[in-house]
N, C-alpha and C positions, 0 to 999 in steps of 0.2 A: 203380638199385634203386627199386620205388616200391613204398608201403606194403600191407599185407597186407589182407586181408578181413576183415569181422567174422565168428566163427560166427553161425551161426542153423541153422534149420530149412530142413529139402530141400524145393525149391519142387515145384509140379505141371510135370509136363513141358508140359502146353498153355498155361502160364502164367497160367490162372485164379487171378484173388484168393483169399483164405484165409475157411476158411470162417466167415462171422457177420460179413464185410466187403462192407459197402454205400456206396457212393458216395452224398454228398448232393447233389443238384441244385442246392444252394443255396451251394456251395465252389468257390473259381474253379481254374484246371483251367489246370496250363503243362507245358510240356515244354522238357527239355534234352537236347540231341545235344551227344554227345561226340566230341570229334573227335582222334586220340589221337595224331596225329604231331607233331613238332619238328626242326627242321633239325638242332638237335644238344642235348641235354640241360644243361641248366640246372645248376650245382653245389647249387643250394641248393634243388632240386625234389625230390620222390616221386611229384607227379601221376601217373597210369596213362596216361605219354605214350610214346612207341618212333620213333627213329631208323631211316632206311631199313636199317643193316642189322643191328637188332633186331627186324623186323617177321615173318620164318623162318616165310613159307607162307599170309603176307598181303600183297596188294596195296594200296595207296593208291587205284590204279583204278577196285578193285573196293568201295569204302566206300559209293558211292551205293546200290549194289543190295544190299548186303547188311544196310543200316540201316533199306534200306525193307521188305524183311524182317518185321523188327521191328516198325516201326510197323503191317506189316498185322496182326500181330500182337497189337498195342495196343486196335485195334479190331475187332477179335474179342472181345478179353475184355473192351472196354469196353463192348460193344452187349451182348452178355451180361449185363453187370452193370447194365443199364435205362440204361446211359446214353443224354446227352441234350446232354451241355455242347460247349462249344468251347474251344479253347485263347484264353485270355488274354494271353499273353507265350509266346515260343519264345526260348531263349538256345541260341547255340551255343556250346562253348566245348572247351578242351582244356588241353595242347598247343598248336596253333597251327591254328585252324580256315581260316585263312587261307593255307595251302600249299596248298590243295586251291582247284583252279580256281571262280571263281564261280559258273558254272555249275553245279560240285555243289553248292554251298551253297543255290543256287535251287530246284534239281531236288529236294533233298530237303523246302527248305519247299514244296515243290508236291505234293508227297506227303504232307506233314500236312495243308496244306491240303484233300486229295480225299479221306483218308482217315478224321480225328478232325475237322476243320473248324477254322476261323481266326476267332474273332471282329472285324467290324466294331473298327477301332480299335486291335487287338492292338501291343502293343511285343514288336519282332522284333528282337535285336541279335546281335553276333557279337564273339567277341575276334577280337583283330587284332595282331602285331607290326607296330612300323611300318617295318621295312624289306618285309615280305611285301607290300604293297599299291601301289597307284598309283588315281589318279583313273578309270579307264576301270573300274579293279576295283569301283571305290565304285558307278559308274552303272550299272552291270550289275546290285549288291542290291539298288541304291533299286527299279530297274526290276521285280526280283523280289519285291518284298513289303519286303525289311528295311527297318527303321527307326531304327537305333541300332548303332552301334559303341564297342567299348571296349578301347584302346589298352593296349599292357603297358607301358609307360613305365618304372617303376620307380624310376629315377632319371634325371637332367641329367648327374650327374659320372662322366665315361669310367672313372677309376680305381676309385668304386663300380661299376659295370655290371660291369667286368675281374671285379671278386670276384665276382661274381653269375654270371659266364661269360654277359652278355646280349651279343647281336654287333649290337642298333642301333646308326644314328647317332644322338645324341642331336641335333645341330645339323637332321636331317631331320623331327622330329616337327611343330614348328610347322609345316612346309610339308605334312604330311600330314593333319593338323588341319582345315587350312583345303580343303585339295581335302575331305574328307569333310564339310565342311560343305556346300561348294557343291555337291555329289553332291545334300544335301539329307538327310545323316543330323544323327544327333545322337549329340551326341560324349563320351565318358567317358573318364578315364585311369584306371589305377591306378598306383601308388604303393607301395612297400617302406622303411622307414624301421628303422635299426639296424643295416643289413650293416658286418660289422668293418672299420675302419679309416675308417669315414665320420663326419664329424664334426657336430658338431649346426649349423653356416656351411653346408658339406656340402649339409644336408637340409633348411637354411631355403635354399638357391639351388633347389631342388628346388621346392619349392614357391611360391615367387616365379616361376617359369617357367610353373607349371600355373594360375598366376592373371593372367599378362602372356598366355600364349594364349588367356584367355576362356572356360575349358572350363565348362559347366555342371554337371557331376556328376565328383565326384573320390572313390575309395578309395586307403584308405591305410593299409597294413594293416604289422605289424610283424611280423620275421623271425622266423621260426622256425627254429631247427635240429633236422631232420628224422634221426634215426636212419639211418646209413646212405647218406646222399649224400655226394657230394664234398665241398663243405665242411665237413659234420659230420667228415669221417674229415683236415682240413686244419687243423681249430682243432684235434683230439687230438693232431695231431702238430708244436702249437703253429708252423704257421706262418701262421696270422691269428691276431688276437686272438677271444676270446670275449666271448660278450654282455654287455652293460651293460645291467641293467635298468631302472636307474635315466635311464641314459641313454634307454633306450628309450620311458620316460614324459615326462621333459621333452621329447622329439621331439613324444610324443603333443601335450602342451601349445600348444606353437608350431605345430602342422600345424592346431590348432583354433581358435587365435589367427589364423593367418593368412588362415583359410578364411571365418573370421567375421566381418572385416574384410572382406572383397571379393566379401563378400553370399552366402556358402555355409552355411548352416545344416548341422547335423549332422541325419538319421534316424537312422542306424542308426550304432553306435558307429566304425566303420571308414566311412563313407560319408560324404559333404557334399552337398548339391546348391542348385543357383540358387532352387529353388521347387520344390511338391510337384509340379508339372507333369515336373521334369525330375530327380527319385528314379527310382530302378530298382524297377519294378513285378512284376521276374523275383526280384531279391532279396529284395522287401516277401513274396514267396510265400513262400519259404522261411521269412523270419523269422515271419509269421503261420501257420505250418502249415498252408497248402494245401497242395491235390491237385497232382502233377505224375507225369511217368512221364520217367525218363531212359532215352534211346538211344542205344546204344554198346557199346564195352568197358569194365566198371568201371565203367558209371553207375546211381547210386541211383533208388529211384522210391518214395513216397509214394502211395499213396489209401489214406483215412477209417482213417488210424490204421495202415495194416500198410506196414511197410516194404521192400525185397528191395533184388538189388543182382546186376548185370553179370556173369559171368567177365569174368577182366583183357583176359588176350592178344587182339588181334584173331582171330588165326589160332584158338583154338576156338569165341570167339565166331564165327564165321563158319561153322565145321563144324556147329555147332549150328543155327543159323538154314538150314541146304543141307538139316540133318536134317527140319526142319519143326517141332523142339524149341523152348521158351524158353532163352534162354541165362541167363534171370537162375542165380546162383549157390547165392544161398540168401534166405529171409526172417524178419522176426521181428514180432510183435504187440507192442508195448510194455505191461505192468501198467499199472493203472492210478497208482501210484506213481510208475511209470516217467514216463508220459504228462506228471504233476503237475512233477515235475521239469524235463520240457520244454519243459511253459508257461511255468514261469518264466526258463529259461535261455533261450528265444527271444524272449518278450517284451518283460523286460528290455532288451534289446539297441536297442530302437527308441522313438525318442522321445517318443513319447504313453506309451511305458511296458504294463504288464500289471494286470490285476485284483489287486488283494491277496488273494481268495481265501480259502483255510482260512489265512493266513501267519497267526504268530501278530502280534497289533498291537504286544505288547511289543517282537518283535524288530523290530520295523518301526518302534516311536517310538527305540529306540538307535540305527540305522542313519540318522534323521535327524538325532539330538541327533551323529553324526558326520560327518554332511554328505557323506555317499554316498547317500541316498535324498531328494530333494524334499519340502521338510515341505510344501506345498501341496496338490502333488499325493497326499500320502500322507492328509492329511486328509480327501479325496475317495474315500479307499478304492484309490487307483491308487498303483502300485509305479512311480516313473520316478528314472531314475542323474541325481544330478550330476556334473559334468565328475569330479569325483573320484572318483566312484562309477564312472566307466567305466574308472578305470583298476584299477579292485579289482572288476570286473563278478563274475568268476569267486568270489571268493571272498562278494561279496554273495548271490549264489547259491546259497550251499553253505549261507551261516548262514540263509537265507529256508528253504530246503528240509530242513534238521535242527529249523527252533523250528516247523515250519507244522502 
């Protein structure tokens, strides 16, 4: 099962922006391809990913030509709308973008490339399982444009991965690290911390392995139990345990402890990296509210404020695009209330922090007389989390956005 759509508003079938939406010249500009296959479904997923035989009337084959599609699509409505930019960062991701020959994964950045353009410089990455790849796979992206890869790791301990239903070797990841460096990418893991039965020894070996490989950029993000998946429907019928939240936070503690010690700073609250050089520039879009346009089935797109968002399944996404239709599903304008509230829920999120804005300063001098907001920084007018603060992000957020 994976999660549902939001309502909104019925898009234009040519997939023209909504009216009173203008792109600024002056907003950097990414895109994300979605890539929606997985050799076999994850217990603890909803992504908008499908199994060969969930796919009923879609090919894997056929993804090159039907995404690009879309992208000629993109710019269409982007030359329409006076654009002018070029893509910044391209992330591919899914699923597992890496089931699909490298070749597509070229082919299609060769298609953004001729079609919206690539900026000089741009960070191009890809997820990656690390049983799905080899060294010849890595020279073949570097050769096509990519610049960065980012490993699902999740954990070191076999008996964690087992609950996860992940089918890496864990004992293979350092050896695929090292071929993707010498390919010449640059390399990122990510990380899952609180699957039941994993203990906090557990998830410090976990992250003692992601700093003995050297990696430069690590997420590490905590588990969610998703309505509706296998393990959500495995803890109800009590045969894992369920979440520890608490536990969940002292994991958070020692993952920033250990990161910080071996020269990983935090950006952004789930993210570490060696240096600003070697942060996720495709992430920093999203948390700063740029422009991007996602490609796929089920992928969101953002320009200047209006959001819309994919059909799921491939198989209509593909009818739709053969139509000569936009397949997005629906879209919506946010209030400006709405908007107020997402500056601060995104901003927050990254280290330099957000404007304090209309906040009120009263709620802003409590939240440091509690040591969830920066009195420094707060004195400078800038909203930024203490480590404490980022484990209570969600509810600083709430009190920011009821006192502002």
């Amino acid at each position: 099962m994976v999660g549902a759509l939001p309502s909104g508003l019925p898009p234009a079938p040519d997939g023209s922006l909504p009216r009173g939406i203008t792109p600024s010249p002056e907003t950097p500009f990414s895109a994300y391809v979605h890539v929606p296959y997985c050799r076999v479904r994850c217990g603890y997923c909803d992504f908008n990913t499908y199994t060969s035989d969930e796919l009923r009337g879609s090919r894997r084959e056929s993804y090159v030509e039907v995404v690009s599609r879309e992208i000629e699509l993109a710019q269409r409505v982007m030359s329409v709308a006076g654009e002018g930019r070029t893509l910044d960062t391209v992330f591919f991701g899914g699923g597992t973008p890496t089931l699909l020959p490298a070749r597509d994964l070229v082919t299609v950045l060769a298609r953004l490339r001729e079609t919206l353009g690539i900026a000089p410089g741009a960070e191009v990455t890809t997820e990656a399982n690390p049983d799905s790849v080899d060294s010849d796979y890595f020279v073949e992206l570097v050769a096509g444009g990519f610049t960065r890869v980012s490993f699902g790791v999740q954990s070191v301990m076999p008996h964690v991965l087992a609950t996860l239903d992940r089918t890496h070797d864990p004992e293979r990841v350092g050896d695929v690290i090292d071929e993707a460096r010498s390919a010449g990418l640059d390399v990122s893991i990510d990380l899952i911390y609180g699957t039941p039965g994993e203990s906090l020894a557990d998830w410090r070996h976990s992250l003692e392995s992601a700093v003995g490989w050297g990696v430069d950029h690590v997420s590490a993000y905590a588990l969610i139990i998703e309505e509706g998946t296998a393990l959500e429907r495995r803890i109800r019928r009590g045969e894992v345990s369920a979440i520890d939240d608490d536990l969940h936070a002292d994991m958070y503690e020692v993952a920033d402890e250990v990161f910080s010690a071996a020269g990983l700073s935090w950006y952004e609250i789930s993210n570490w990296a060696r240096s600003p050089q070697h942060q996720s520039r495709h992430n920093l879009a999203y948390w700063r509210n740029h422009d991007w346009w996602g490609f796929g089935p089920g992928a969101h797109s953002h320009v200047a404020g209006a959001r819309w968002w994919n059909v799921k399944h491939p198989a209509e996404y593909e009818r739709l695009l053969n139509l000569g239709v936009s397949p997005a599903a629906g879209y919506e304008v946010p209030t400006p209330a709405e908007r107020e509230l997402e500056r601060l829920m995104l901003g927050l999120r990254v280290s330099d922090g957000v404007a304090a804005g209309p906040v009120d300063p009263a709620a802003m001098a409590a939240m440091v007389i509690e040591g969830l907001l920066n009195d420094e920084a707060a004195q400078s007018g800038q909203l930024v989390l203490t480590r404490a603060g980022r484990l209570r992000a969600d509810e600083v957020v709430r009190r920011l956005a009821r006192e502002g």
